[in-house]
N, C-alpha and C positions, 0 to 999 in steps of 0.2 A: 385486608387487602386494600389498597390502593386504589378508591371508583374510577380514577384516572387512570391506571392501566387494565380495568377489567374489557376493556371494546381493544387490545391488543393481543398480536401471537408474537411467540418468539420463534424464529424458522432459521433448521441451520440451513447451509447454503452448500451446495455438491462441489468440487473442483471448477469442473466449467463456468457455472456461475461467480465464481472469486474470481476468475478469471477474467470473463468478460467484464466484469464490475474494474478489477484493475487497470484496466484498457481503458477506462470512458476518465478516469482520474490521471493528475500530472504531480500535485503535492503527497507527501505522506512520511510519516514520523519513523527512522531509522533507530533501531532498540539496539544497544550493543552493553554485556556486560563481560565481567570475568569475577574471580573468585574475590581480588583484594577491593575492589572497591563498587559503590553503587551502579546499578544501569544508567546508562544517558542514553537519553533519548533528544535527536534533532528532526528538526525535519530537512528533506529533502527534495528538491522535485528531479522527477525521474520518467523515464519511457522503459516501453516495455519491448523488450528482443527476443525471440523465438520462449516468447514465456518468461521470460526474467526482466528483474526492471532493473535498468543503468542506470548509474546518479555520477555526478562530477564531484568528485572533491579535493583537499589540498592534502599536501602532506601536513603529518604530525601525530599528535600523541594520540590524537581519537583515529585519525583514520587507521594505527599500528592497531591499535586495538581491534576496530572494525575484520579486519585482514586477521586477525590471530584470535578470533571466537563464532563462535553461532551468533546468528544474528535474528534479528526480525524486522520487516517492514508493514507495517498498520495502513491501511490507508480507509477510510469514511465517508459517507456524505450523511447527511440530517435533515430532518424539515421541524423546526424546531415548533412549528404552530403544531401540526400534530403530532408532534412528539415522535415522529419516527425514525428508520434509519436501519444502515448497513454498517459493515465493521468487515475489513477484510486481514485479515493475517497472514504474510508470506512469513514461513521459517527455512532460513541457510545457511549458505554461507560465503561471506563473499572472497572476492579474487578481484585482483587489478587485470585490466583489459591492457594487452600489448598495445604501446601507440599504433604500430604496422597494422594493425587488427583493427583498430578503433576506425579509421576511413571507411571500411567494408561492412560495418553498424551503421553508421552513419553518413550519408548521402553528402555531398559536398552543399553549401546551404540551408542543411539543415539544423536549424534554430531552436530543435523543440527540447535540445539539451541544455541549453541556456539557462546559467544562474541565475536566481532572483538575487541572491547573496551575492554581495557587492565581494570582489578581489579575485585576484587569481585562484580559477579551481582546474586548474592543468590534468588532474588524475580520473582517470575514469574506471569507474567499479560496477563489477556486475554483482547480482545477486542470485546464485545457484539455488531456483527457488525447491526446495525438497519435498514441501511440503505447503500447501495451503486449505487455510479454514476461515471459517465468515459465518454471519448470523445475520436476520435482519431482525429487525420490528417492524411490524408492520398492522394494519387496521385490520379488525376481522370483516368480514365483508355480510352484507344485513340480507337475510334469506329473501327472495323475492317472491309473491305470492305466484301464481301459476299464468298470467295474463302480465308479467315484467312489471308491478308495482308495488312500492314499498311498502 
């Protein structure tokens, strides 16, 4: 074994916890495959609405695809000095948001949908999240003697 992963746990994470994890993040990598050809994976940045995260995109060959399979969205953070970290996993499926309907998500002035990706991304998709699962790593924590010293 690894002496650099022996002072580590791995810990899955309940719903509410993916959950609230999903909330505090804006980026995260959109997984889309089907039968004839490999998964792509991009990333996305996205908000979250009554538990589902919304992302902007354009039409075309990936977004047909995205809209005509299961899906998944990833999203992470790291602390790369101690090596640790979360991992969260939404599985779904996504659905184009009615423009008429897209106003009532989103508040007039609000910004926090805004592309980084440069161009027009007119389309807005939700993700009907079915299903989520998460792990972290994390440090084991060093027993303390009986008077709180190490």
């Amino acid at each position: 074994m690894d002496p650099n992963t022996e002072d580590r746990d791995l810990v899955e994470l309940d719903e509410d916890e993916c959950a609230t994890l999903l909330a505090l993040e804006s980026v995260g990598r959109l997984a889309v495959g089907d039968a004839t050809a490999a998964p792509d994976v991009v990333p996305v940045n996205f908000v979250l609405r009554d538990g589902d995260p919304i992302f902007r995109s354009h039409p075309g060959v990936l977004l047909d695809r995205v809209l005509s399979s299961p899906v998944s969205l990833q999203v992470d953070r790291f602390d790369w000095f101690h090596r640790t970290g979360w991992s969260v996993l939404v599985h779904g499926v996504a659905e184009l948001i009615d423009p008429d309907v897209a106003g009532a998500l989103i508040e007039e002035g609000d910004d926090t949908l805004d592309t980084w990706a440069p161009g027009d991304q007119p389309v807005l998709v939700r993700v009907r999240a079915e299903y989520l699962s998460g792990r972290r790593i994390e440090l084991q924590q060093i027993p303390l003697d009986g008077r709180g010293y190490l």
